[in-house]
N, C-alpha and C positions, 0 to 999 in steps of 0.2 A: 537611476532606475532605467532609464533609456539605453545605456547600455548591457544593462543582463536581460532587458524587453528583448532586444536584437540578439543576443545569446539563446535566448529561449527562443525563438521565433521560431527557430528550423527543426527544433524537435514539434509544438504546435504545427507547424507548415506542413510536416510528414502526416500527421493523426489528420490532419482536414485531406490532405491525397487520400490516404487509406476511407474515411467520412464518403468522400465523393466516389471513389468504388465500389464500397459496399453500396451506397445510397440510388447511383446510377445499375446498379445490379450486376458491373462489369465485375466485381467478388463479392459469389455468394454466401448467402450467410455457413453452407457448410467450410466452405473454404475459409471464409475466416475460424471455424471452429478446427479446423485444422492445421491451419496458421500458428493459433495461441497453443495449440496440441505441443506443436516444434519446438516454439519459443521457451512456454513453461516447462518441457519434460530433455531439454535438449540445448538452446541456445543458451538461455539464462542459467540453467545447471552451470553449464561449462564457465561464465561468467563467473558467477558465484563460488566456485570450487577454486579456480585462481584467484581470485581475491583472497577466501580463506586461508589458502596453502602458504598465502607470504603474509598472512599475518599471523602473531600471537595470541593465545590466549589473554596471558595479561597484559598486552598491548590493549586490546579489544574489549577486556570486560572492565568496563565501569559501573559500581553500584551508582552514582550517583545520576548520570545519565538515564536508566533505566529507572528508576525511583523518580526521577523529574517528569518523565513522558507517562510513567506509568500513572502519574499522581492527575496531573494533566488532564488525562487522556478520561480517565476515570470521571473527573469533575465533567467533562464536558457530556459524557456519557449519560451520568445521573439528569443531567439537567434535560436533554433531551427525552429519556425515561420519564422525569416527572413533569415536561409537555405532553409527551403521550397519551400518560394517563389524566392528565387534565383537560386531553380531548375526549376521554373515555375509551378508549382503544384497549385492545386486548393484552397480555402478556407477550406474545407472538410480534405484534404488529413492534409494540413499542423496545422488545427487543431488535427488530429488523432497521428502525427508525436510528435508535441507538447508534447500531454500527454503521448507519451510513454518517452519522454527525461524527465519528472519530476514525474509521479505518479508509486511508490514503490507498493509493497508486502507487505504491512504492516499493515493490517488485519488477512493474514492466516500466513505470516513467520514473519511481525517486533515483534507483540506481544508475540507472543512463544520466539522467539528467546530473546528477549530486558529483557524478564523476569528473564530469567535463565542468560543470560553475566551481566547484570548489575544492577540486583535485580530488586524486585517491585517496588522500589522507582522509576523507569525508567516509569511506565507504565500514570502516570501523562500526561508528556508531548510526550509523543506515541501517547495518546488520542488526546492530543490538533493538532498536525499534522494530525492525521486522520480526525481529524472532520474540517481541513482546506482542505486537498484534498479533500472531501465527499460533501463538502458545497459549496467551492469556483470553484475550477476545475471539477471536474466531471459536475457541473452547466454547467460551461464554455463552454464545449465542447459542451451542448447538444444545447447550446444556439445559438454558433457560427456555429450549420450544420443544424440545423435548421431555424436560420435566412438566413443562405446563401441560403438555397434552396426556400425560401418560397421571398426574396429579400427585406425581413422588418421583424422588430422583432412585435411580436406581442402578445396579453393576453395569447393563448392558449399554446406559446411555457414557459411561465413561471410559466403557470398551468401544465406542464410536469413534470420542473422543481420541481415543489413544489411536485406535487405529487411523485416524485422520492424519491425526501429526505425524506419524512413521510414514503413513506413504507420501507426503508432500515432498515432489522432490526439490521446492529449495534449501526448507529444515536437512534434509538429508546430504545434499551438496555441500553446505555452510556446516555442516559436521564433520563431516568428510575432510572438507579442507582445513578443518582445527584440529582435528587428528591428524593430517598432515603432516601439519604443520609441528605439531607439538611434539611428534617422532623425528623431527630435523631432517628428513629426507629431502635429500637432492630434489629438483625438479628437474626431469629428461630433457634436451632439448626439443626432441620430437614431440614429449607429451605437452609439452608449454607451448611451443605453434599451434598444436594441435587443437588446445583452448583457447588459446587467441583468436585462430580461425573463425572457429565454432562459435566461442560467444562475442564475438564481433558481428552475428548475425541477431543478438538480443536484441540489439538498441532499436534498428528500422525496424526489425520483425516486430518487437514489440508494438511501436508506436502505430503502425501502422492495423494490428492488429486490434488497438484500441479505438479508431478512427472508423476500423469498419463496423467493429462492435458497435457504435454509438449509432450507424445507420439505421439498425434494425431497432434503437432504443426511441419511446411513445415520451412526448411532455407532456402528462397528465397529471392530475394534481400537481397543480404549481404552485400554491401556496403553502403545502404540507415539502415540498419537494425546492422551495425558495429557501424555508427555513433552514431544512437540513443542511445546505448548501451555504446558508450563511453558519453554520456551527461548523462544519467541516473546515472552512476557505477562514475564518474569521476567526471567529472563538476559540476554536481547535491551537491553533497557532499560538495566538493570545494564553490562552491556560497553561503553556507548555512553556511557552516563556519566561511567566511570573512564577512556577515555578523552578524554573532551571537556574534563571538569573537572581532570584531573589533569598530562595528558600535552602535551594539543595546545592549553590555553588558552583554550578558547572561550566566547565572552562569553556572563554568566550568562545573559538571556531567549532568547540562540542556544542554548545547549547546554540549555537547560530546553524549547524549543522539539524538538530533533530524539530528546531523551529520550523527549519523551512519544509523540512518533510514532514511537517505537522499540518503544512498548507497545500498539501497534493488533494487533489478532488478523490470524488468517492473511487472506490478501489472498485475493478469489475466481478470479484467474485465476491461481492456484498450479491448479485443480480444472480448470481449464480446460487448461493443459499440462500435468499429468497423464493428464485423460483423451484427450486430442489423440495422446499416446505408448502410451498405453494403460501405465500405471507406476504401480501402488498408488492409481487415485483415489479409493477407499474410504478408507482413513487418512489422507489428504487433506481429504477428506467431513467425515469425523470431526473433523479436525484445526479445522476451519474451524466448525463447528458448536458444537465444546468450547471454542475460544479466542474465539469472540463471545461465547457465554453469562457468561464467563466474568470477559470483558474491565468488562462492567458496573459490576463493582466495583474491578477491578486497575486499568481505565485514569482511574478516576476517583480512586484510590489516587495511582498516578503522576502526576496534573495539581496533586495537591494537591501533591506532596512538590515540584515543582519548582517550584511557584510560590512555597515558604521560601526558595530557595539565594539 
């Protein structure tokens, strides 16, 4: 464990620079918003687009992978759901709660990070998670505060929906590069520096952009924002395992692969549709703040345990 502790340490190391920036106010909060602007529309694109271009479809798509995280992910879902409601909490709230117990960082920290601990061959089924939180749950959420508020589901809240997924641009880059790929077109030399370049500026951009993000983030409610934290860092991981390994089969470095990005702390655009509905973004805040901190050691816990199976 001491040695993927020291592996991880320098991606942690960069988010507490970026922490101590934003927090010292030498980067302001808009400049971080326009940091992660780069990153998400621009760095990590370019990231993600070469990655996709040199892999295959059916390199890439595993039922069984996606049906183990999906199963997983869902259980640990429900369970935070029905804490929610057995605090009394509204529809809204305990969908917000939800997604912070199951949706990771694994856009601006799983991908960086999954590349460098357990090479490229990891970044496969990174994808396929991502494009199950991005698809399934982020839907989810918009689906379930928008039908509660409106008291029926209806076309315009799944015309939301759709329109959401089409303009994200990693969904869109990660298509992009499977159509690519799947037309067998060369890659330029120019246009492959070109995205090396480019998304060679994900990895700091990111982290760094996550570090100051957390600056401006409140630890309030901590025991509603402890919990979430322990389903996200603990449980999350745990469910995703018992089913990967137990149930659904999936091949050790796959299922050691989507475990350990089962263990990324809350993701920052949980904060961002929170505060978008205006739905408890303070224990979000929290939530996100306490499972970074936190993840330091938990996620470096989990890279070591799965790289024994």
């Amino acid at each position: 464990m001491i040695d993927v502790f020291l592996q991880t340490l320098p991606f942690f190391a960069i988010i507490g620079i970026g922490y101590l920036a934003g927090r010292s106010g030498f980067f302001p909060e808009a400049a971080t918003a326009y940091l992660t602007k780069f990153v998400f529309f621009f760095a990590l694109s370019a990231m993600l687009f070469r990655f996709a271009a040199n892999l295959s479809l059916g390199e890439v798509l595993d039922w069984n992978i996606i049906y183990a995280y999906l199963a997983g992910t869902t259980a640990i879902y429900i369970v935070a759901t029905f804490v929610s409601f057995l605090r009394k909490q509204s529809v809204e709230v305990a969908a917000v709660e939800a997604q912070c117990a199951v949706i990771g960082n694994t856009g601006f920290l799983g991908i960086p990070m999954m590349a460098v601990l357990m090479g490229p061959e990891s970044i496969g089924p990174v994808m396929l998670i991502l494009a199950v939180d991005l698809i399934v749950f982020s839907s989810l959420i918009v689906i379930l505060i928008n039908g509660a508020r409106d008291g029926r589901m209806s076309f315009a809240i799944f015309k939301t929906v759709g329109v959401g997924l089409i303009k994200n641009p990693m969904i869109v880059s990660i298509s992009l590069g499977l159509i690519w790929s799947s037309l067998d077109w060369p890659m330029p030399e120019v246009l492959n520096s070109f995205l090396v370049t480019l998304g060679a500026a994900a990895t700091p951009g990111a982290l760094f952009a996550i570090g100051a993000s957390l600056a401006s983030k409140s630890a309030e409610r901590m025991s509603v924002a402890g919990w979430l934290s322990f389903c996200k860092l603990v449980l999350h991981p745990l469910a995703v395992a018992g089913f990967a390994l137990l149930l659904f089969n999936v091949a050790t470095f796959e299922a050691g692969v989507i475990i350990a990005c089962s263990a990324l702390p809350v993701a920052g655009n949980v904060f961002m549709l929170a505060q978008h509905y205006g739905v408890a973004p303070q224990r979000v805040s929290a939530s996100i703040l306490i499972s970074t901190a936190i993840s330091i050691v938990t996620f470096s816990a989990t890279v070591g345990w799965v790289a024994l199976l």
